[in-house]
C-alpha positions as a printed Julia matrix, in Angstrom:
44×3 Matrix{Float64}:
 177.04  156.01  65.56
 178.47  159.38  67.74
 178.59  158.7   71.33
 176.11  161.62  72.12
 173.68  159.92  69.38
 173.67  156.61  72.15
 173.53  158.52  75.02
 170.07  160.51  73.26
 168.83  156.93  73.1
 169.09  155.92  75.95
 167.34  158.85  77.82
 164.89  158.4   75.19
 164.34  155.21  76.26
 164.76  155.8   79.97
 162.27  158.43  79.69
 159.4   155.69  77.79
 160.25  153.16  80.23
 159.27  155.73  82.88
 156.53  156.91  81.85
 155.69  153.44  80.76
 155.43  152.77  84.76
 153.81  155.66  85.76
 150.65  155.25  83.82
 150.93  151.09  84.63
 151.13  152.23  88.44
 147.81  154.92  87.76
 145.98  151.94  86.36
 146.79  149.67  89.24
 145.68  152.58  91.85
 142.23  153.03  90.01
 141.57  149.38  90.04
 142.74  148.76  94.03
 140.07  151.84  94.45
 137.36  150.71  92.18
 137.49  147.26  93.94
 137.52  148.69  97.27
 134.03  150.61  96.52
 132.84  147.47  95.21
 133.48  145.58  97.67
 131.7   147.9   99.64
 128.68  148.62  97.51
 127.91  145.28  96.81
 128.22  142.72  99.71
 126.33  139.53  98.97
């Protein structure tokens, strides 16, 4: 294994795990929004 083969890697990786939390933090934003309009749509 060459030392610049690692260091591909582990951008590689870097990069998934990024991206990774960017589309887990998009999901977390749509459902905080689609709860708030919900919430007030449908109070009971």
């Amino acid at each position: 294994m060459n030392m610049d083969h690692i260091m591909q890697a582990l951008e590689m990786m870097g990069q998934g795990m990024l991206g990774i939390f960017v589309v887990l933090g998009i999901i977390a934003l749509l459902v905080m929004l689609l709860q708030k309009f919900d919430n007030r749509n449908h109070k009971s």
